[in-house]
Structure formats: structure tokens, C-alpha cells
C-alpha positions, -999 to +999 in steps of 0.1 A: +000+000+000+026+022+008+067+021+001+084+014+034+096+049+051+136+050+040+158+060+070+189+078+046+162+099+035+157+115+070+183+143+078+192+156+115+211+187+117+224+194+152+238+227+147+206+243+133+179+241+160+183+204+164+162+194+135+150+165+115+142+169+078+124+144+060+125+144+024+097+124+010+113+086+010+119+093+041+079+096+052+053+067+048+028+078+022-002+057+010-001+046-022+032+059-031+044+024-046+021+027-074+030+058-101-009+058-110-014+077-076+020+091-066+054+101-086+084+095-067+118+112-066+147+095-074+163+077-042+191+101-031+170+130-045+156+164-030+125+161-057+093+163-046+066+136-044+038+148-063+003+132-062-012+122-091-047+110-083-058+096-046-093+097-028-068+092+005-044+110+010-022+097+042+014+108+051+028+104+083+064+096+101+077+094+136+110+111+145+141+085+146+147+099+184+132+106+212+124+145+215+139+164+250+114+167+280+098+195+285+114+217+251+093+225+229+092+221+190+079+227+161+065+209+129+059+217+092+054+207+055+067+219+024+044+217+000+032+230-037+001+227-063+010+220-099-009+230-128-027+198-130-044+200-094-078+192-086-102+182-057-089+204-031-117+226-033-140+225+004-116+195+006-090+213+035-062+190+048-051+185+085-015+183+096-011+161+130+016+162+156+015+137+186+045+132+212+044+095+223+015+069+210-009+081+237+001+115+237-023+147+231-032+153+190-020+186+181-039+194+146-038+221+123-060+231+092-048+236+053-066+250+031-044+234+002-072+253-024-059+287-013-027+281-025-010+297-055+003+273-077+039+266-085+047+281-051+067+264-024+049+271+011+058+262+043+028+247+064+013+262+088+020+297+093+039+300+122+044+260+121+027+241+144+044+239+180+040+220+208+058+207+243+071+178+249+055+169+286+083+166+315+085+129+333+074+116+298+083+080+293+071+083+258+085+115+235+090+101+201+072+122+177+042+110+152+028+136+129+011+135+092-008+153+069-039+141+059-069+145+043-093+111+042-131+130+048-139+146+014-150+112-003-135+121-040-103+120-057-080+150-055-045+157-071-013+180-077+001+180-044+032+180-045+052+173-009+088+186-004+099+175+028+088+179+066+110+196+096+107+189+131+128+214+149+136+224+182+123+262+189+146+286+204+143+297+242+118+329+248+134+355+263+104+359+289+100+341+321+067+317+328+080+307+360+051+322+377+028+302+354+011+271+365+025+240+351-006+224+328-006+256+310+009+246+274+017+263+241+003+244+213+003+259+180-027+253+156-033+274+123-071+258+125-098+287+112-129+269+121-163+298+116-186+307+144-164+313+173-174+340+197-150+369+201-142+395+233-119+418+237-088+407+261-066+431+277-026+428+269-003+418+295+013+445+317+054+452+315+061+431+341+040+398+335+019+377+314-022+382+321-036+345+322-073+336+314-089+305+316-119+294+292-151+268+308-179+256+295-208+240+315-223+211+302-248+186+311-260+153+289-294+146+282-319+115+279-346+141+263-358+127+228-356+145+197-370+145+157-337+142+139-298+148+140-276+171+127-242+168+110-225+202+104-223+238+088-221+273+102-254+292+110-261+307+147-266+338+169-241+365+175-252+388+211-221+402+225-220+401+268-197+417+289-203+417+325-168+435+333-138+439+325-120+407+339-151+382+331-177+374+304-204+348+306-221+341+271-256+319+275-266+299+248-281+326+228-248+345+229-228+319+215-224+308+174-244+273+175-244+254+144-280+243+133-295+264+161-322+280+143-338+245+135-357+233+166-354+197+147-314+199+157-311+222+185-335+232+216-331+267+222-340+285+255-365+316+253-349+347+251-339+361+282-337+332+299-308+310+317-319+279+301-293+256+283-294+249+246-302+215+241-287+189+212-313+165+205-314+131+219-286+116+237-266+091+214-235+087+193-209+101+223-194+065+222-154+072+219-160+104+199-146+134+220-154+171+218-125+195+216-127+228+231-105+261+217-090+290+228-069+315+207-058+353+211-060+371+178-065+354+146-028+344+137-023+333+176-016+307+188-048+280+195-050+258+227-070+227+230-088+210+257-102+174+246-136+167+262-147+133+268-185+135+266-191+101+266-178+097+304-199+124+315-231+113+340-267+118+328-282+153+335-249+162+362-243+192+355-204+194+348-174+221+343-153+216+312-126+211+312-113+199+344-090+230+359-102+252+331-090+263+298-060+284+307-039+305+279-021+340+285-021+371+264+011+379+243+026+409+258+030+439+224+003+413+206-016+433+180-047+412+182-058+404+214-095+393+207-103+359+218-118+333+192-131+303+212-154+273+206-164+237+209-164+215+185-169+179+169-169+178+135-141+145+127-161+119+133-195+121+106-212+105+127-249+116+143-246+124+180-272+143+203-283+150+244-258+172+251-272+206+274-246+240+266-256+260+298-231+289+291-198+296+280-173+317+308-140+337+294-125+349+330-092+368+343-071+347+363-062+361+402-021+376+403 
């Protein structure tokens, strides 16, 4: 199915932020035996693989070494479009990054149809970064690039090698910063986030916020299910400066002016919004997002819905969302969400009682 990942074909340059750069032999790519689906550079080559016609495309690799606790790093793609592409249109492609096999997914989004073609980009802007966890036992690093949802065939990618680096130190201290805050860097534009206004750090430290949702599941029975798309209700509320609470009504809902998908409470009320019917949570997790300023950098909390008890009403996540606000950032609005929208599968019974962006105590 796919030609065995070559290990010549991975570079590591010590002396240049401790990096590994795979050139396409070194990467497993589905399909790339056969030249009907992928064209292969020469072994010993920097060509580029170029895809000629796939419904799936698949790429992935695992670093050769373990990555250093607690330092983090970064990962990217260089990729192109030739003249000849097709199917990327709506068909957006995810790049993955995982330290260890049970480690937290760090994803970021591609629109690969925005590209100019000819042009040799480096994916994501601002790469995708991550931490390696301290007291790890497990820090080799899986990532890939992928794009397995659009059900039709696609072409003209062309893949010039990936870099997983080690970033340089910042020149600010965290040391005041609790430890389960992380940096993870994801370039994913998903519509129908809320946004507020967050105030920038002072001179002498970072200001941290935390994100929650409160949730609660449901046995309540509904007419029908809903996949996805981007239709909802936009009402700004600011309570003061340091805290916001957005009710249901105040929050982008996909689907939520059809009573057939979503359960909406009256206006001016402190009722949850309801997803229909309670089903189809089984191993399918919700993640939640936080992210200062459009080009910042995106945290994830994943959500286990499926573990949550029947109509308790819960805190997500455990401990909060927590992220800090760049100091000299241009952009300090907050985009945030939660989201679902891997699995295609129908799923329903889940309460959204209100959404809480809050400043965190000195």
C-alpha cells in the first residue's frame, strides 16, 4: 500500500535548531508504490513527491529519536500545487503532531485550495508547535498530513519534505505560570467562534485567562440529528472587564435555528441549549478552543462527553482552559469554541448551559 519509510532519506542537523528533515522517501505515504497515484523522486534525490490521483491521502512519520522533555518544538510541511491540481476545493487537509502513542493530538488546518500554484509554502504559518510533557516515558514524535473525509479524488500536491525542529528559548519568564498551561500551535480557522476583547499583558507579567464551559448530557428525545455547517446567533455580553459569561443565545451554535437539531432556551432566559437526543458520544470526543487574535496561537482542551453522568451538570474542562495574552500582541481578541466535526457520525443530548471567558487572580 505504501513504500516502506527509507531511514537515509531523514536528515538531522544538530547545529541548526536540532532538527529533523524528511524528504519524501523518508515519510510513509499511501499509495506511493504505485505511479498511477504518486510520482516518486529518485532515491538520493531532494525532488518532490507529487500526487497524481488519490481519494486518500495519508502521510505520516515518527521522529528517529526521542524528543527532550519539556522543550518545545515545532513541525511543518513543504508543499506545492502543480498546474494539474484538482479536488482540493472544500476538501481542506489537516496536519497532526503527537509526542508519544498516547500523547495529546495537536492538529492544524490547510486549506491546500488557497494556495498559488507553483509556489513552495511552508505549512502552517507560524508552524505548528508543541511541548514535549516533562517525566514523559514516551516523547517520540508522530505527525502527518492528511486529508481522508472529502470522499472524492483530488491531485497536484506536490510534498517537499517535513522539519521537526527544536524552537529557540523565549526570552520571557513563565516561572510564575502554573505548570498544565501549554503552548500548542494550531493554524485551525474553524467559523462561528465567539470573540471579546482581552486586555494585553502588563510590562512586568503575562495576564492569564482560563476558558469553561458547563455542560450537562441529556436523555430528552428528539426528531432528527444534525451533522455540520455554520449558522447561529451572534449577542455580544460583557459583564466586566476581567469576566464574560455568554448563555446559549450568545454563543455561534451550528444548526440552532432549526428546533429539529437544536432546543433553544427563550430569550432572556438561563436555560441551556439542548442537542437532540442523547446518542452517538461513544469514543468520539469534543474538543474545546481557545486563541488570542486570529494568527495566535490555538489551545486545545479534549472533552470526553461520553464519560460524563446523565443530566450532572459538569465544568469543562477539568481545571479550566488556561492561555495567556502575548505581551506587544496586536490582536488580542479571543476566538473560542467547541467543536466535533471529525467523526461524521450523528450524535445528540448534550445541554450547553453557558460559555465563561474569566481573568485569572495575580
Amino acid at each position: 500500500m505504501s513504500e516502506v519509510a527509507d531511514p537515509a532519506e531523514v536528515q538531522y542537523d544538530d547545529k541548526d535548531n536540532c532538527r529533523w528533515i524528511f524528504k519524501p522517501r523518508g515519510l510513509h505515504i499511501t499509495w506511493s508504490e504505485n505511479p498511477s497515484y504518486w510520482r516518486m523522486p529518485e532515491i538520493g534525490t531532494d525532488g518532490p513527491a507529487e500526487l497524481q490521483n488519490v481519494w486518500w491521502l495519508e502521510i505520516f512519520g515518527s521522529t528517529p529519536e526521542p524528543l527532550s522533555e519539556g522543550e518545545r518544538y515545532a513541525l511543518s510541511f513543504k508543499i506545492s500545487l502543480s498546474g494539474h491540481n484538482f479536488g482540493w476545493e472544500n476538501a481542506p487537509a489537516y496536519m497532526l503532531a503527537k509526542v508519544g502513542k498516547k500523547g495529546r493530538a495537536n492538529w492544524a488546518k490547510i486549506n491546500i485550495a488557497d494556495m498559488n500554484v507553483g509556489n513552495v509554502m511552508e505549512i502552517p504559518d507560524g508552524k505548528l508547535q508543541f511541548e514535549v510533557p516533562k517525566h514523559a516515558e514516551d516523547t517520540t514524535l508522530h505527525f502527518g498530513l492528511y486529508e481522508l473525509w472529502s470522499g472524492r479524488p483530488k491531485g497536484g500536491l506536490r510534498v517537499h519534505e517535513a522539519v521537526v525542529e527544536k524552537m529557540p528559548v523565549q526570552s520571557i519568564t513563565l516561572e510564575h505560570i502554573d505548570e498544565e498551561i501549554k503552548v500548542i500551535s494550531i493554524s485551525l480557522d474553524i467559523k462561528g467562534s465567539i470573540r471579546v476583547h482581552i486586555h494585553h499583558g502588563s510590562l512586568s507579567k503575562l495576564i492569564i485567562y482560563r476558558l469553561l464551559f458547563a455542560l450537562k448530557m441529556s436523555e430528552a428525545a428528539g426528531r432528527a440529528e444534525v451533522e455540520s455547517d455554520k449558522v447561529g446567533h451572534v449577542l455580544p455580553a460583557i459583564s466586566n472587564k476581567c469576566r464574560w459569561s455568554f448563555k446559549p443565545r450568545e454563543l455561534h451554535i451550528t444548526w440552532s435555528e432549526n428546533p429539529s437539531y437544536w432546543k433553544m432556551p427563550e430569550k432572556g432566559t438561563d436555560g441551556p441549549a439542548e442537542l437532540q437526543r442523547n446518542y452517538g458520544w461513544h469514543n468520539i470526543p469534543a474538543y474545546m478552543m481557545a486563541k488570542v487574535g486570529k494568527k495566535g496561537i490555538a489551545k486545545w482542551a479534549k472533552i470526553n462527553i461520553a464519560d460524563m453522568t446523565v443530566d450532572n451538570e459538569m465544568e469543562v474542562p477539568y481545571g479550566k482552559l488556561r492561555f495567556e495574552v502575548p505581551k506587544y500582541a496586536e490582536d488580542t481578541i479571543l476566538n473560542f469554541g467547541l467543536y466535533e466535526l471529525w467523526t461524521g457520525k450523528w450524535k445528540g443530548g448534550l445541554l450547553i448551559h453557558e460559555a465563561v471567558v474569566e481573568k485569572m487572580p495575580d
